[in-house]
C-alpha positions in Angstrom: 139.4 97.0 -185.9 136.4 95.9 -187.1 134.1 98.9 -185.1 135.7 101.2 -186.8 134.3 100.8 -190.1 131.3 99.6 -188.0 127.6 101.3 -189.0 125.6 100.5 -185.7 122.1 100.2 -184.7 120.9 100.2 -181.1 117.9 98.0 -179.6 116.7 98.6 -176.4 115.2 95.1 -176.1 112.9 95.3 -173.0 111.2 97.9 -175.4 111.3 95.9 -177.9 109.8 93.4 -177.2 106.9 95.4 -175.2 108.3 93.7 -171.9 106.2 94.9 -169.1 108.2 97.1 -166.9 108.2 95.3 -163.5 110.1 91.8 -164.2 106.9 89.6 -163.8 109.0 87.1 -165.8 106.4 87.2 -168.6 107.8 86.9 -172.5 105.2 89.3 -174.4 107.5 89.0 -177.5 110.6 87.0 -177.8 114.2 88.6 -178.1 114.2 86.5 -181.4 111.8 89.2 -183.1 115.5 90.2 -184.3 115.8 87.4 -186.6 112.9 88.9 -188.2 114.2 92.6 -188.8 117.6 91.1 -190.5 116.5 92.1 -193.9 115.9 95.6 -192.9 119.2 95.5 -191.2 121.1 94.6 -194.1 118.9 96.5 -196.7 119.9 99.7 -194.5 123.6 99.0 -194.3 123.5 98.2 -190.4 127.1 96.1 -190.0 126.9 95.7 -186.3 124.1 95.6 -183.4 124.6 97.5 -179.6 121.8 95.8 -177.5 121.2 97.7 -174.6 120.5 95.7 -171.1 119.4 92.3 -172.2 120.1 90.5 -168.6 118.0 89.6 -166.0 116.8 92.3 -164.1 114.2 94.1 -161.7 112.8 96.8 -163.9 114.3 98.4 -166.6 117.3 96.3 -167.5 119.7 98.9 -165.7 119.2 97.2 -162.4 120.8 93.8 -163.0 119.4 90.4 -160.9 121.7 87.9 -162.7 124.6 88.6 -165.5 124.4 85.5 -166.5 120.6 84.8 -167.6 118.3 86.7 -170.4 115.8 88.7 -169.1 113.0 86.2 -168.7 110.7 88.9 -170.6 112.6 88.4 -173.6 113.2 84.8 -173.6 115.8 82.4 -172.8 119.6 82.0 -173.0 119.2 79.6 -176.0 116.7 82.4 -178.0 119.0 84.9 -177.8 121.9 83.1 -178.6 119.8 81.9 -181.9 119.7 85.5 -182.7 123.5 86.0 -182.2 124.2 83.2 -184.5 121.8 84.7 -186.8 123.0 88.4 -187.0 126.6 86.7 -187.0 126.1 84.7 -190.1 124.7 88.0 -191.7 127.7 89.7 -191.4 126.5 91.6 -188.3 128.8 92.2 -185.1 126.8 92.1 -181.8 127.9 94.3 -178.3 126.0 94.4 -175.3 125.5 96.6 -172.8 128.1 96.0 -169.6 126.5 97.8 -166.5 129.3 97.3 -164.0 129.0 100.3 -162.1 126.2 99.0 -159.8 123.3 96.0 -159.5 119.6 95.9 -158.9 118.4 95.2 -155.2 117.0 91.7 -156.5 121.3 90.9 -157.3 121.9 87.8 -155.0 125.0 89.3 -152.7 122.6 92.3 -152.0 119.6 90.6 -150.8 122.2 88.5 -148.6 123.0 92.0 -147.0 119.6 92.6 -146.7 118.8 89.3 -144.9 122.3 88.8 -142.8 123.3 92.4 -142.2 126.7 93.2 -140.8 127.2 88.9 -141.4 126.9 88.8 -144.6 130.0 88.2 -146.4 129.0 90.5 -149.3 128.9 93.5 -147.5 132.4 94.1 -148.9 130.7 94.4 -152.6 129.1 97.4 -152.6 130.6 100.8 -151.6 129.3 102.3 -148.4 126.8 100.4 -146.5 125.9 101.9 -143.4 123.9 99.7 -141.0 122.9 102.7 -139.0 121.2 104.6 -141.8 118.5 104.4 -144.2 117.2 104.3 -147.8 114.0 105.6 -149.6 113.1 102.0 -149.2 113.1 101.8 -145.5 115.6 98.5 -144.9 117.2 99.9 -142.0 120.1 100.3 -143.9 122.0 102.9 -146.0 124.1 101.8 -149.0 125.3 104.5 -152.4 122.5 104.2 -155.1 124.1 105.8 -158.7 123.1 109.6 -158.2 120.6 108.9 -155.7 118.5 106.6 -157.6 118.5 103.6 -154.7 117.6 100.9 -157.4 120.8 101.1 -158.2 123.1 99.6 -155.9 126.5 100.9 -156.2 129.6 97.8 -156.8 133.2 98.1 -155.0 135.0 97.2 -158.0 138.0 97.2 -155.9 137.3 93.9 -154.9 139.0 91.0 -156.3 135.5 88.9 -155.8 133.5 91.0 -157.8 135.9 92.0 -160.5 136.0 88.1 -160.9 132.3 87.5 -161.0 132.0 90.9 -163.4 134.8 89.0 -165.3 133.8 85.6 -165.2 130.2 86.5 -166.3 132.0 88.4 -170.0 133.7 85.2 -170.7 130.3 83.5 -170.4 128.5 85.8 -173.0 131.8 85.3 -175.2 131.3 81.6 -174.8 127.9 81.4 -175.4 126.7 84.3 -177.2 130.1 85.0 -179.4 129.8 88.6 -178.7 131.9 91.4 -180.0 132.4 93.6 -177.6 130.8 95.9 -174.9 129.5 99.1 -174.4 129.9 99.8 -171.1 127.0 102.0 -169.1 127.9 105.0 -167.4 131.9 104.7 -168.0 132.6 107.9 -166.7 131.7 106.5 -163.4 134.1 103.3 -163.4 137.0 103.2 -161.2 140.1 103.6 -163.7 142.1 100.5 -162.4 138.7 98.0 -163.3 138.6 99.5 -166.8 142.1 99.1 -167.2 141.7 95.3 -166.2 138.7 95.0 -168.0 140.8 96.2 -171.3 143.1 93.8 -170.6 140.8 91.1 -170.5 138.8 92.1 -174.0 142.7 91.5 -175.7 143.1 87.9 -174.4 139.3 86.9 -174.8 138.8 87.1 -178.5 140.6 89.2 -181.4 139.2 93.0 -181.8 136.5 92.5 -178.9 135.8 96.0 -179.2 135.2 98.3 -175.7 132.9 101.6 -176.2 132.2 103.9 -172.8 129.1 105.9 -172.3 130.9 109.4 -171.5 129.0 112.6 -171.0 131.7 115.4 -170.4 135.7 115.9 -169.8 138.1 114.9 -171.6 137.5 111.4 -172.8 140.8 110.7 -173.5 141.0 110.4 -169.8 139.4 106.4 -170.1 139.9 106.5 -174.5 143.6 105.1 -174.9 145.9 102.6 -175.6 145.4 100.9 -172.0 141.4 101.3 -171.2 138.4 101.9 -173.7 139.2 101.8 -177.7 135.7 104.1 -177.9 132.9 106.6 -176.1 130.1 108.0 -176.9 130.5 111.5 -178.5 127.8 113.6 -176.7 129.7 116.5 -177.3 128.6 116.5 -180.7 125.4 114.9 -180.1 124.3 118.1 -178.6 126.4 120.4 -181.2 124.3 118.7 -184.4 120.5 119.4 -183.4 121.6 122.9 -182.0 123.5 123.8 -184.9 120.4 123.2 -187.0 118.1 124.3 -184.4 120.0 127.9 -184.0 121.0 127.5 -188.1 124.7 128.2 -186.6 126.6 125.3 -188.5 130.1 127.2 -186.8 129.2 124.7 -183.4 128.9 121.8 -184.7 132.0 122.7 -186.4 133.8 124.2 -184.0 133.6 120.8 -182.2 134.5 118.7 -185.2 137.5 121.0 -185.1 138.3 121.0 -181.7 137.8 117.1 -181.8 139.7 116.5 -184.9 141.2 118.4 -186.6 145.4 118.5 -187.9 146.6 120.6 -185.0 148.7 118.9 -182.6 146.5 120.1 -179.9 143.3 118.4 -181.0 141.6 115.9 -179.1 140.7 112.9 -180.9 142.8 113.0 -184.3 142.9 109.3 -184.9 140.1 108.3 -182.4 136.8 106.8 -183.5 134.0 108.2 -181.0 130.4 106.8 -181.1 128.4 109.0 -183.4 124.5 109.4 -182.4 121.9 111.8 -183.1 119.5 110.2 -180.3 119.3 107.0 -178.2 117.5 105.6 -175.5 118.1 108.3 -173.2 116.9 111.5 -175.0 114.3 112.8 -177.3 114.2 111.9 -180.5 115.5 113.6 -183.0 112.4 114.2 -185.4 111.2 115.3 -182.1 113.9 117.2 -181.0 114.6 119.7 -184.7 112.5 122.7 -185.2 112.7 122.4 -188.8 111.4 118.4 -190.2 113.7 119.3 -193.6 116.9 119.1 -191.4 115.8 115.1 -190.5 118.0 113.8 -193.5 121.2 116.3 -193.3 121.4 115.7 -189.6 122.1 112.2 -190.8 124.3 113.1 -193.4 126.2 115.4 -190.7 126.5 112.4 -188.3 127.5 109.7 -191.1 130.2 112.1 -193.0 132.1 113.3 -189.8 134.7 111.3 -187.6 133.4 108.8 -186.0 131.3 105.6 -186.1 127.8 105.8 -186.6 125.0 104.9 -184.7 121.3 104.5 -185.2 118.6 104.1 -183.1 115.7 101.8 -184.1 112.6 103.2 -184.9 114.0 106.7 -185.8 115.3 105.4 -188.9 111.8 106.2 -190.3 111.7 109.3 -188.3 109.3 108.3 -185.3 108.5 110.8 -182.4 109.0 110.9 -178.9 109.8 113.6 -176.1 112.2 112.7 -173.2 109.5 114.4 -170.8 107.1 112.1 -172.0 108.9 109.0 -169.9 111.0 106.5 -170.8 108.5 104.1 -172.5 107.8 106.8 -174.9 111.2 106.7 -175.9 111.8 102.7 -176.0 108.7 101.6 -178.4 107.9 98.2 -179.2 107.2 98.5 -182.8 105.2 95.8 -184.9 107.5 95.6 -187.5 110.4 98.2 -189.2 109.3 100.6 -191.7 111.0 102.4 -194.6 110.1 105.5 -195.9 112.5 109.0 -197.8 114.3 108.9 -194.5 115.0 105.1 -194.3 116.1 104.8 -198.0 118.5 108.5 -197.3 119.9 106.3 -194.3 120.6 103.5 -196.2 122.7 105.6 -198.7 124.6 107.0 -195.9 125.2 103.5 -194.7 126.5 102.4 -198.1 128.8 105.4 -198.5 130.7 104.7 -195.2 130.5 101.0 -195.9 132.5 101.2 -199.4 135.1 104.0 -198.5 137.7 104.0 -196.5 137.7 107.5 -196.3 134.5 108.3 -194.2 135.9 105.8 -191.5 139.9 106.9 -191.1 139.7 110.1 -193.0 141.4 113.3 -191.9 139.5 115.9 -191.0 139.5 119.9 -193.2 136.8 122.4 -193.0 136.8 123.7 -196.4 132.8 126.0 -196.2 131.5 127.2 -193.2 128.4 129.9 -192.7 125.5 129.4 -190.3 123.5 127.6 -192.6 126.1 125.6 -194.7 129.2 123.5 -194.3 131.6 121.6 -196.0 134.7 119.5 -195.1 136.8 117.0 -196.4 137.0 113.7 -195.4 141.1 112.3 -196.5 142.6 108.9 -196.3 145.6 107.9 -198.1 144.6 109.3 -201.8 140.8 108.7 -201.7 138.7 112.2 -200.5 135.4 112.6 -200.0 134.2 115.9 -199.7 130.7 116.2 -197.5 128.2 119.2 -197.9 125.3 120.3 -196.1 123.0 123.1 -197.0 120.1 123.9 -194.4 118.9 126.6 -196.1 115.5 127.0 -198.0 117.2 128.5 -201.0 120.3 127.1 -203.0 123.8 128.4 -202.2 126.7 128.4 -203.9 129.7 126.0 -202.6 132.9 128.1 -203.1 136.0 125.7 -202.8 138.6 124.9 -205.4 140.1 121.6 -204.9 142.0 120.9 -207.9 139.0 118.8 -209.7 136.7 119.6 -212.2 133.9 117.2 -211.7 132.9 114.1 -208.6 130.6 111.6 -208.1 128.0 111.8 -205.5 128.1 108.8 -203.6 124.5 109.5 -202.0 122.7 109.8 -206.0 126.1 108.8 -208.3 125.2 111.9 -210.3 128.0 113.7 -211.7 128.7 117.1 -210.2 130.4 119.4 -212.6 132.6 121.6 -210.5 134.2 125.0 -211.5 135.2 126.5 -208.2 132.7 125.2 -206.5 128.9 124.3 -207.2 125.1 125.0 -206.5 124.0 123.3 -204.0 120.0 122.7 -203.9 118.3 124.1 -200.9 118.1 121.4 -197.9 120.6 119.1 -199.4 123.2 116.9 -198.4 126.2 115.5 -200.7 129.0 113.1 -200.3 131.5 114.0 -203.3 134.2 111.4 -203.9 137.4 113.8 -205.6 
């Protein structure tokens, strides 16, 4: 499928467009700013775009009003479908964010419950009401917010109404947007029986509409198969990359690579194509995040040469700052316009390696070098190998590996590498060497 040779990029448009954070309904900057960041899209090898929450709602995008209108902050319906058209004729697939698991207060059954009570006839939509209890915001009601958080009004997606108005609501953005698919917010909270639905319903609605789940722990197989979600978010090795630079023990990050993908029967993911990130919306960024600012670039190469599809998050393509403790704004910029820098044009290269081999998309999976401060593994498919090396050290450092070849092309500089059981490898350096 199309994903899977995918190289995303992820907007959090509320923040990027420098919405103001209570929906006053006010457009500071219009959703079609896009159109205007194609070029550095395409000059850095971005094939597809994950918008996070783009619908109508109270605050922060995560607390839906209405699936079936653009946040008024960003524009209308017809903008954003301009922009869909737009990234589309460039070559660029576009998935939004599907937050199913529960609503904002503002959604239109819930302020029915709030104004009819016990007769309202979507009471039956959300899980748990109690009319003898309460809430934080004092409605003489109780009803399950997501992990407390009472903005967040919890769906019954065990019934058949809201399923079809969850359902009815895709179609729409398939109709009028021509999206490509969905990543779907907290998935590891989803009842199983609605994703299986929902996965039925991405097969019939249009070829390779593509399903990605935000999963946090587990086994991710559990809602990643043949009947539910074709993708999740790999958070296991989002952690295992900065603290394998961080600690300079490259045998984590590794050891999940292995553990995740490697030939043994018992491995996880063999086959699978998780969602690679090395920050999002939700956590600190990574120039923030290492202790070392010569790691920026191989943390990229590390993310971009393993299994999986990657994913970039705008604004740290040029290596921009922000702390998690620091609040959410700080992590969801509105920038004036995209810059490019060392990092940007190393990022680019990385795009353009995965986007013209076959290899770094459906590749097998070998360590071949491992010591705390330098790997190396081969990337395999069919008769094309790649072999990707990482050295985090300050000095140089021998590669020793014989893999039948005498010399290979470095996809990231197209320099020659002459190879004689191995090579030097420069101190804080990354290569992708095609055999």
């Amino acid at each position: 499928m199309w994903a899977e040779e995918a190289v995303f990029y992820q907007i959090y448009p509320l923040g990027f467009c420098g919405a103001n954070f209570e929906n006053d309904g006010v457009c500071n900057k219009n959703i079609k700013t896009v159109i205007d960041w194609i070029p550095h899209l395409k000059k850095l090898g971005i094939t597809a775009i994950y918008f996070s929450p783009i619908f109508e709602s109270d605050t922060h995008g995560y607390n839906t009003r209405d699936y079936t209108l653009i946040d008024k902050r960003l524009g209308t319906n017809e903008d954003f479908a301009e922009v869909c058209n737009k990234l589309h004729e460039n070559g660029i697939n576009v998935v939004l964010d599907g937050v199913f698991n529960h609503v904002g207060r503002g959604f239109f059954a819930f302020q029915d419950v709030l104004k009819n009570r016990e007769n309202s006839p979507y009471v039956s939509w959300f899980d748990r009401i109690a009319f003898d209890g309460n809430s934080n915001y004092n409605d003489g009601l109780w009803y399950e917010g997501w992990e407390g958080n009472f903005d967040l009004v919890k769906l019954n997606l065990h019934n058949e109404d809201v399923i079809n108005h969850i359902f009815n609501a895709i179609r729409g953005w398939v109709d009028e947007f021509e999206i490509d698919g969905l990543r779907l917010d907290v998935a590891y909270c989803l009842d199983h029986d609605f994703i299986r639905r929902l996965r039925d319903l991405a097969n019939n609605i249009k070829e390779d509409f593509y399903l990605i789940g935000e999963t946090l722990f587990g086994d991710y197989n559990m809602i990643m198969n043949d009947g539910m979600l074709h993708s999740v978010t790999n958070y296991e090795c989002y952690k295992g990359l900065h603290s394998s630079f961080n600690s300079m023990n490259m045998f984590e990050i590794v050891h999940s690579l292995k553990r995740q993908y490697d030939r043994d029967p018992w491995c996880l993911y063999t086959g699978k194509h998780l969602l690679s990130f090395v920050d999002n919306h939700d956590v600190t960024r990574v120039a923030s995040i290492l202790n070392n600012e010569n790691h920026l670039p191989l943390i990229y190469a590390m993310a971009f040469g393993m299994p999986g599809i990657p994913c970039v998050y705008y604004g740290s393509e040029w290596g921009f700052k922000a702390r998690k403790e620091d609040g959410d704004p700080a992590l969801r910029p509105c920038f004036e316009k995209p810059e490019w820098n060392d990092l940007t044009e190393f990022i680019s290269k990385l795009a353009n390696a995965v986007n013209t081999t076959k290899a770094l998309s459906y590749g097998m999976f070998d360590s071949i070098v491992l010591t705390n401060k330098q790997c190396a593994f081969l990337r395999t498919c069919d008769d094309e190998r790649i072999l990707v090396c990482i050295n985090a050290d300050e000095n140089n450092f021998y590669m020793n590996f014989d893999l039948g070849v005498s010399s290979a092309k470095d996809l990231l500089t197209d320099e020659t590498i002459e190879l004689n059981n191995g090579f030097e490898a420069k101190a804080y350096s990354a290569y992708y060497l095609k055999l």
